[in-house]
Kinemage of the C-alpha trace (Angstrom):
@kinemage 1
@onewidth
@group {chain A} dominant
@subgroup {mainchain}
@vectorlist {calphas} color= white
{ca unk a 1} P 49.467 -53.663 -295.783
{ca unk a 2} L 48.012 -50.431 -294.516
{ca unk a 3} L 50.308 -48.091 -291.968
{ca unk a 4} L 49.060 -45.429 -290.354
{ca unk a 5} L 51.730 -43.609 -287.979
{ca unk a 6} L 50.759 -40.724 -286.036
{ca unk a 7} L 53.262 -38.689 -283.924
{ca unk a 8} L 53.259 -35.563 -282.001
{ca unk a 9} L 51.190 -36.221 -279.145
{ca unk a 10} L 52.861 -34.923 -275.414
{ca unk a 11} L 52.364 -33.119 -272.238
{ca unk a 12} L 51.482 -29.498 -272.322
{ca unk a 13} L 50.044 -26.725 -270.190
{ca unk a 14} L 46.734 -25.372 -270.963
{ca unk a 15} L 46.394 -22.867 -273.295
{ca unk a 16} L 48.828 -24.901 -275.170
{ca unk a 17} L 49.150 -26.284 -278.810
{ca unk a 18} L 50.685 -29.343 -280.168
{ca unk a 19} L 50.050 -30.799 -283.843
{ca unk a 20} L 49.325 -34.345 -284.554
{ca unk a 21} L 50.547 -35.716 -287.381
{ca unk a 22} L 49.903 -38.755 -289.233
{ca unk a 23} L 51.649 -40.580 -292.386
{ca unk a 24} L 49.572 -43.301 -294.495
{ca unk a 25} L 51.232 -45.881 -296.457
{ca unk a 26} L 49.503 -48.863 -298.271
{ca unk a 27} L 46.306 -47.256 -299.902
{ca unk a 28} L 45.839 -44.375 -302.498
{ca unk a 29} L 45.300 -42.215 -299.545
{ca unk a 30} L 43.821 -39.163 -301.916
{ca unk a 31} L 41.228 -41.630 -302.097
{ca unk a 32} L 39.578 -41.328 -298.530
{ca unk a 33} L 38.669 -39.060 -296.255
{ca unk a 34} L 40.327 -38.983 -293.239
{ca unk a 35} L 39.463 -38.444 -289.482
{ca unk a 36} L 40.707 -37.554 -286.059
{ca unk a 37} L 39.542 -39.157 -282.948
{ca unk a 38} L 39.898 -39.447 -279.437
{ca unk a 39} L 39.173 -41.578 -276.477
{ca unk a 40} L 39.689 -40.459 -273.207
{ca unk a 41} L 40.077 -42.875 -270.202
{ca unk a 42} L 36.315 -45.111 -269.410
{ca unk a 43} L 35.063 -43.182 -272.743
{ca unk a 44} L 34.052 -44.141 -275.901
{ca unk a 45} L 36.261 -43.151 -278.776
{ca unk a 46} L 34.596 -39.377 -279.901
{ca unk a 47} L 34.707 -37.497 -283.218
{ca unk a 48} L 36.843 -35.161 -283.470
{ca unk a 49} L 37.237 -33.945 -287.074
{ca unk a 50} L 37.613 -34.836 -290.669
{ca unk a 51} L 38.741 -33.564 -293.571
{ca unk a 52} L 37.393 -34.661 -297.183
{ca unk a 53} L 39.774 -36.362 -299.785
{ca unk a 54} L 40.829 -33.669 -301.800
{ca unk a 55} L 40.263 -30.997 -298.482
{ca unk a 56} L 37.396 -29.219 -299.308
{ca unk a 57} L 34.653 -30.266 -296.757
{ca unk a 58} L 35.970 -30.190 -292.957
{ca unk a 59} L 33.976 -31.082 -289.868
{ca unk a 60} L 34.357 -30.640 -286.514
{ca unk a 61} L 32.940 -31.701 -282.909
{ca unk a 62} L 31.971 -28.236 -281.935
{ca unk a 63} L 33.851 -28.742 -278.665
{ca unk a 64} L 36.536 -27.892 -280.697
{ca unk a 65} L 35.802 -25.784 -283.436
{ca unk a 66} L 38.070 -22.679 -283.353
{ca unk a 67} L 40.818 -24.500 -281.373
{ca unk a 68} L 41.770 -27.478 -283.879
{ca unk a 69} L 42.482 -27.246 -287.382
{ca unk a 70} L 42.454 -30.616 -289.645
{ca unk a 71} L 44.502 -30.482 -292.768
{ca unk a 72} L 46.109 -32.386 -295.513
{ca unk a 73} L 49.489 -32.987 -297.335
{ca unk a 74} L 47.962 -36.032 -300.222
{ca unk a 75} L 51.132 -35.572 -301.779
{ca unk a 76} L 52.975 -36.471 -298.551
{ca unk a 77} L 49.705 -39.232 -297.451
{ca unk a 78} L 49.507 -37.089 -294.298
{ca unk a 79} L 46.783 -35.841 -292.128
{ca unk a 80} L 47.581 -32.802 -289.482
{ca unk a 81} L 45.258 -31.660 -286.496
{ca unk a 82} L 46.476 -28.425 -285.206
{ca unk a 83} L 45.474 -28.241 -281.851
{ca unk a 84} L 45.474 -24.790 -280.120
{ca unk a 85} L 44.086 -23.211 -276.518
{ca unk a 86} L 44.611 -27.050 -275.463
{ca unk a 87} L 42.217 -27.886 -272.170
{ca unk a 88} L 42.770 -30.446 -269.671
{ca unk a 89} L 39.512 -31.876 -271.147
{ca unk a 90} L 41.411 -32.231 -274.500
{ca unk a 91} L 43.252 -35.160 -272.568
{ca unk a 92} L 43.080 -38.350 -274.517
{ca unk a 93} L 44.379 -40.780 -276.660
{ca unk a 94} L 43.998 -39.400 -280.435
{ca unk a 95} L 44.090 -41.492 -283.386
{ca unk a 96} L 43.209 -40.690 -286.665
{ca unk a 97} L 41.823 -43.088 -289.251
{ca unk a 98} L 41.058 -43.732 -293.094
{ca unk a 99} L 36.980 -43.019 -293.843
{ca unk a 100} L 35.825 -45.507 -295.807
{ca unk a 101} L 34.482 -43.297 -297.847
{ca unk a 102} L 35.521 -39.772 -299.984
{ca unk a 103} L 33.614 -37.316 -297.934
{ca unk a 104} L 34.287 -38.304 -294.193
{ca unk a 105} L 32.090 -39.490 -291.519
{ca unk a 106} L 31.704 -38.459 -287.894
{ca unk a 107} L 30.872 -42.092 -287.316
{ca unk a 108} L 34.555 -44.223 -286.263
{ca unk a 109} L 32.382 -47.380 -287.830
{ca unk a 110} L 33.275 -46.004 -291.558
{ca unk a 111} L 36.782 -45.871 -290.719
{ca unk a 112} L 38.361 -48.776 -292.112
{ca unk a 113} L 41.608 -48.311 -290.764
{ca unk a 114} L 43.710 -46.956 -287.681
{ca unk a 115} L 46.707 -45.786 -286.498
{ca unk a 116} L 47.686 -46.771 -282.888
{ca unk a 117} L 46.902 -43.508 -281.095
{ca unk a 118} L 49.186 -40.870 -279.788
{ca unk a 119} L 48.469 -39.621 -276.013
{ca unk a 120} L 47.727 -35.863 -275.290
{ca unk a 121} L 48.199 -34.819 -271.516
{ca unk a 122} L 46.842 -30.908 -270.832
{ca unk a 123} L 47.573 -30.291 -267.541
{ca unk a 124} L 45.940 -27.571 -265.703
């Protein structure tokens, strides 16, 4: 059975940081890709970013390139998203997911699996 458990979502003030985290059990998570996503209330879920299975390729939603970092642990089956100079548009629900495939996808309909989501709140 596949787990994915992400933590360290919360309320801060912009210009804030936080970092998500998010532990994998049940797969060979070095594997798969992995991605971080959000969905913000009467949106669709967005691309965020994702990091390749071994960490070499990373991608990001250029609203927040230079701000977020995405990063890996595969001897830990963890996937980080440093979040930094936080905006109340960064409010959301993030949840970060297992690509399908080795070299991640911006698209949330090659993610095979999710975790439940972990609610940011920037306030202003």
């Amino acid at each position: 059975q596949v787990q994915l458990v992400e933590s360290g979502g919360g309320l801060v003030q912009a210009g804030g940081s936080l970092r998500l985290s998010c532990e994998v059990s049940g797969l060979t998570f070095s594997d798969h890709a992995m991605g971080w996503f959000r969905q913000a209330p009467g949106k669709a879920r967005d691309f965020v970013a994702h990091i390749h299975r071994i960490s070499d390729t990373l991608d990001y939603n250029p609203s927040v390139k230079g701000r977020f970092t995405i990063s890996r642990d595969n001897a830990k089956n963890s996937v980080f998203l440093q979040m930094n100079s936080l905006t109340p548009e960064d409010t959301a629900v993030y949840y970060c997911g297992v690509c399908a495939y080795a070299h991640g996808s911006r698209s949330q309909y090659d993610y095979t699996y999710w975790g439940q989501g972990t609610q940011v709140t920037v306030s202003a």
